[in-house]
C-alpha positions as CSV (number, residue, x, y, z in Angstrom):
1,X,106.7,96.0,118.7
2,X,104.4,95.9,122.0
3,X,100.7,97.7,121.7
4,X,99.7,99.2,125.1
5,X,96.7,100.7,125.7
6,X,96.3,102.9,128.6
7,X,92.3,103.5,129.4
8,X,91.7,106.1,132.4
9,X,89.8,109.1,132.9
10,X,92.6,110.8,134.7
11,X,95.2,112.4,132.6
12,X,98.0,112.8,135.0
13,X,97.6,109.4,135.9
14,X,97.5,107.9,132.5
15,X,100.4,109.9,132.0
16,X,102.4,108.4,134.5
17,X,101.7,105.4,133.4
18,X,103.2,105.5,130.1
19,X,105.8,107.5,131.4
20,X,106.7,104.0,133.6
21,X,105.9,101.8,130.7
22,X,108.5,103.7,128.7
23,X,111.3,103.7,130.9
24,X,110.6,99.8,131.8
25,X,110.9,99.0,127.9
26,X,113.1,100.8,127.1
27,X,115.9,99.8,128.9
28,X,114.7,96.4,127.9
29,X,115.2,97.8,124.7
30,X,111.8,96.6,123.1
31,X,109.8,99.4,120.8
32,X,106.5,100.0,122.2
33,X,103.0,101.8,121.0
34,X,100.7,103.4,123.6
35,X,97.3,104.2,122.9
36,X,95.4,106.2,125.5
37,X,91.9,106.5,126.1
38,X,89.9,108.5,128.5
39,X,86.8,106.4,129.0
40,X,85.4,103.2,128.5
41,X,83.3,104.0,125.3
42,X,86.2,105.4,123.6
43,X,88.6,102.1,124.0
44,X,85.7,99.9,122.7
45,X,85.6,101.8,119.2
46,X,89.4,101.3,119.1
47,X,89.8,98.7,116.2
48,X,93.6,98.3,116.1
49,X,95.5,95.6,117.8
50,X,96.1,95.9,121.4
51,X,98.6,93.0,123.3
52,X,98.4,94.8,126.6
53,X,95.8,97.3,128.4
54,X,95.8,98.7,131.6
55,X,92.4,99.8,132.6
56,X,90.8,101.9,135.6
57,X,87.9,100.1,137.2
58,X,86.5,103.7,138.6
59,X,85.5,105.9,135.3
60,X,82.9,108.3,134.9
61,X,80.2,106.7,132.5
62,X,81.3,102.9,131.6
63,X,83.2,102.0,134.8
64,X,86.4,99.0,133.8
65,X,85.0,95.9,134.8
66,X,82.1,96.4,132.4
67,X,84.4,98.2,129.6
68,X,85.9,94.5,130.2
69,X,83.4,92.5,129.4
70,X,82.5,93.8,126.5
71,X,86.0,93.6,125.2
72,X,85.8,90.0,125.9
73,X,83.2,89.6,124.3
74,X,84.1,91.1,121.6
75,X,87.0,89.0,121.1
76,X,89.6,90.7,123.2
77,X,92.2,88.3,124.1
78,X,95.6,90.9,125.4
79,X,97.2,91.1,128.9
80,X,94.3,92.8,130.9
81,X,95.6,94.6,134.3
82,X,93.0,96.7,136.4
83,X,94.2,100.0,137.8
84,X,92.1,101.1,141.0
85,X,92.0,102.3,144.2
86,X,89.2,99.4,145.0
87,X,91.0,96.6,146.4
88,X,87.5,94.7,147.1
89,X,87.0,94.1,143.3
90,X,90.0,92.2,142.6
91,X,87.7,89.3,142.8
92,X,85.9,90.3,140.3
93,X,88.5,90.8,137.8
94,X,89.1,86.8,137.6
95,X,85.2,87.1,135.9
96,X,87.1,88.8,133.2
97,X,90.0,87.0,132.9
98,X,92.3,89.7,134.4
99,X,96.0,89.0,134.3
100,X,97.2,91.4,137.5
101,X,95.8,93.8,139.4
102,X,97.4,97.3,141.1
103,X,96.0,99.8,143.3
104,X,96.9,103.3,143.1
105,X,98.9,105.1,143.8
106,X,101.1,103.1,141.8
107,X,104.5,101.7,143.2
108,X,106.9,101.3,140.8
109,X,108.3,98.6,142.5
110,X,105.4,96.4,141.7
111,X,104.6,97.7,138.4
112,X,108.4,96.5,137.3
113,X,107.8,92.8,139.1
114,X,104.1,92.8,137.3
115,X,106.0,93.7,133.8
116,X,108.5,91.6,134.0
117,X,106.1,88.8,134.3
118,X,104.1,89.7,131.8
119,X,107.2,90.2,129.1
120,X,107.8,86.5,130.0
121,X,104.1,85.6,129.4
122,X,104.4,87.7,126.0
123,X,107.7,85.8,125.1
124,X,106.2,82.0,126.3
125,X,102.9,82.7,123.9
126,X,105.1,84.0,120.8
127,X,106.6,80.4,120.6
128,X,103.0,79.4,120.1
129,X,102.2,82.0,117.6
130,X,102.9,83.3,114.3
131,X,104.6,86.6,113.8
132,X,103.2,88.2,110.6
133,X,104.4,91.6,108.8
134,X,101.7,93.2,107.2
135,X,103.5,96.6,105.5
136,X,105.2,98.6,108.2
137,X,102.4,96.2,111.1
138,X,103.5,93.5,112.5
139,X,100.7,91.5,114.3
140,X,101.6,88.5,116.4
141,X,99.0,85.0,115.4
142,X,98.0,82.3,117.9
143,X,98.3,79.4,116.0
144,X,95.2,78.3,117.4
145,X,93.3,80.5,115.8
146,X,94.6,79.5,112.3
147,X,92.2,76.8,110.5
148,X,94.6,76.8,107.1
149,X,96.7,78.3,105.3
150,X,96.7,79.0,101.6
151,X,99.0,80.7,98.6
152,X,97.5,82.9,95.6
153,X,99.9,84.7,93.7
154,X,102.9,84.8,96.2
155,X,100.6,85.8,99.3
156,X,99.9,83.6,102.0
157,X,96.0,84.2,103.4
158,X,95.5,82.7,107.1
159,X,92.3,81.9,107.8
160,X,91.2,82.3,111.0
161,X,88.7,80.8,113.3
162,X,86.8,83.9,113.7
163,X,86.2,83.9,110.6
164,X,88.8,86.7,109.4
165,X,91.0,85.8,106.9
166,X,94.5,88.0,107.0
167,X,97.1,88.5,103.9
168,X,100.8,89.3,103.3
169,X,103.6,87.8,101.2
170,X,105.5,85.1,102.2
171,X,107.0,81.9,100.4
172,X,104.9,78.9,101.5
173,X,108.1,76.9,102.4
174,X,109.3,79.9,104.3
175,X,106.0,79.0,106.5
176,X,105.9,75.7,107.1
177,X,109.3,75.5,108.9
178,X,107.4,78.5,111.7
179,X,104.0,76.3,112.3
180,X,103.8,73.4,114.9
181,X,103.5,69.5,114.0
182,X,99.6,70.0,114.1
183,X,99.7,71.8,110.6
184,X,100.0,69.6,107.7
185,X,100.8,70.3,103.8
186,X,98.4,68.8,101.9
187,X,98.6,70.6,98.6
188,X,100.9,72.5,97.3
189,X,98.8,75.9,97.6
190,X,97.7,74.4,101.1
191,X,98.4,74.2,104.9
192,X,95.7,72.5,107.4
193,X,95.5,72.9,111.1
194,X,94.9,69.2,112.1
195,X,92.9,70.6,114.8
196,X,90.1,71.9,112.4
197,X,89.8,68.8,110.2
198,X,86.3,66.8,110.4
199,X,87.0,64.1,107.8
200,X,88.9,62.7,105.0
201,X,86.9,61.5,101.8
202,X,88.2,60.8,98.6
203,X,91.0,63.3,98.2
204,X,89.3,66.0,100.2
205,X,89.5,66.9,103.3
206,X,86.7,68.4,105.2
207,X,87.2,71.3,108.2
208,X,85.1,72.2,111.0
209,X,84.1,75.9,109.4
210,X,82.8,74.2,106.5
211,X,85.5,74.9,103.8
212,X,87.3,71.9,101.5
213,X,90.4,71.2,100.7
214,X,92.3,69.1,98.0
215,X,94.6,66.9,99.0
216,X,97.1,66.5,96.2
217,X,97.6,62.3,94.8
218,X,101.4,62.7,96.0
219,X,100.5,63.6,99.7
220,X,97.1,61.4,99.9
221,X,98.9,58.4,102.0
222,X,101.5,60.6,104.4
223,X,98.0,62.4,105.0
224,X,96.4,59.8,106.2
225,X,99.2,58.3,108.3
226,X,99.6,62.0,109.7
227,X,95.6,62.3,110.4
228,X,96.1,58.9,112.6
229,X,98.7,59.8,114.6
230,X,97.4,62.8,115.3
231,X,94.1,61.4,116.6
232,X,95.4,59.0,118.6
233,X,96.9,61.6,120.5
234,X,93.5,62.2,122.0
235,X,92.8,58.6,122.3
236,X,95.0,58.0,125.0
């Protein structure tokens, strides 16, 4: 499932936007969840997952671009598009890392061409990612973000380089085979992202957000041969 949300003080016009977005994925036949919001203050206290968000520049209050920022800031890292009748700030929106821009009134035409990049985009980053099912949510992982990976009691817990640290069952061989070559099993109860390690000492080895890790007897050579390749890749 796709999370959209739609931020723009005009109801008609948020409206017809998800009235678009609804048709487009559905005959892709893709389930979809659209969140609207009226103003910029409103979206920022929104504290569910959001993959895509189209956002009106012109609001009353907290205009777009600084509504924005402050999602970026606050860790936002969805498909941003800016909906507006101000063509002049499109060069703004590269400040915020914008993915497309449209000015109303909208033409479907280029809404479809702009979604059916961005379906691409979504599909190109899954192969990069981790999708996770959390109860009836499933959330979509960049593998970047993930430092390691352990098992407790049949649930996996990711943790993540913000510092959040996300649960849900799943068999740690089951993992394994769905992370890249960068994650290695040193332990039984552990994964590491390669990417995150500082050092190696004496069966333990040390990542960048301060945690330790055991490396079991069995794995302590493969671990080192794996460590070495892996640095030399940025040694070329």
């Amino acid at each position: 499932m796709i999370r959209i949300a739609i931020c723009d003080d005009e109801q008609y016009m948020s409206d017809k936007i998800k009235s678009m977005l609804s048709a487009f994925f559905r005959q892709k036949q893709i389930d979809i969840l659209v969140f609207q919001f009226s103003s910029g203050m409103e979206l920022l206290k929104h504290d569910k997952l959001i993959d895509i968000l189209f956002l009106d520049i012109q609001m009353n209050g907290m205009d777009g671009m600084e509504t924005a920022r402050r999602l970026r800031r606050q860790n936002f890292k969805g498909f941003l598009i800016f909906i507006t009748v101000l063509e002049e700030m499109v060069f703004q929106s590269f400040e915020v890392q914008a993915y497309d821009y449209l000015v109303k009134p909208l033409d479907e035409t280029r809404l479809v061409r702009t979604l059916e990049r961005l379906l691409s985009s979504l599909q190109n980053a899954a192969t990069a990612s981790l999708l996770i099912q959390q109860e009836n949510v499933s959330r979509l992982i960049t593998l970047d973000d993930i430092i390691f990976c352990e098992i407790i009691n049949r649930k996996v817990y990711l943790h993540l380089n913000s510092g959040e640290v996300i649960d849900y069952y799943e068999k740690m061989d089951c993992l394994e085979t769905k992370l890249d070559s960068r994650f290695f099993r040193c332990h039984r109860s552990y994964l590491v992202n390669l990417d995150y390690l500082k050092s190696y000492t004496n069966g333990t080895a040390h990542l960048a957000n301060g945690t330790e890790i055991p490396v079991s007897r069995l794995r302590n050579k493969e671990f080192s041969n794996v460590v070495l390749q892996h640095l030399k890749k940025y040694m070329r």
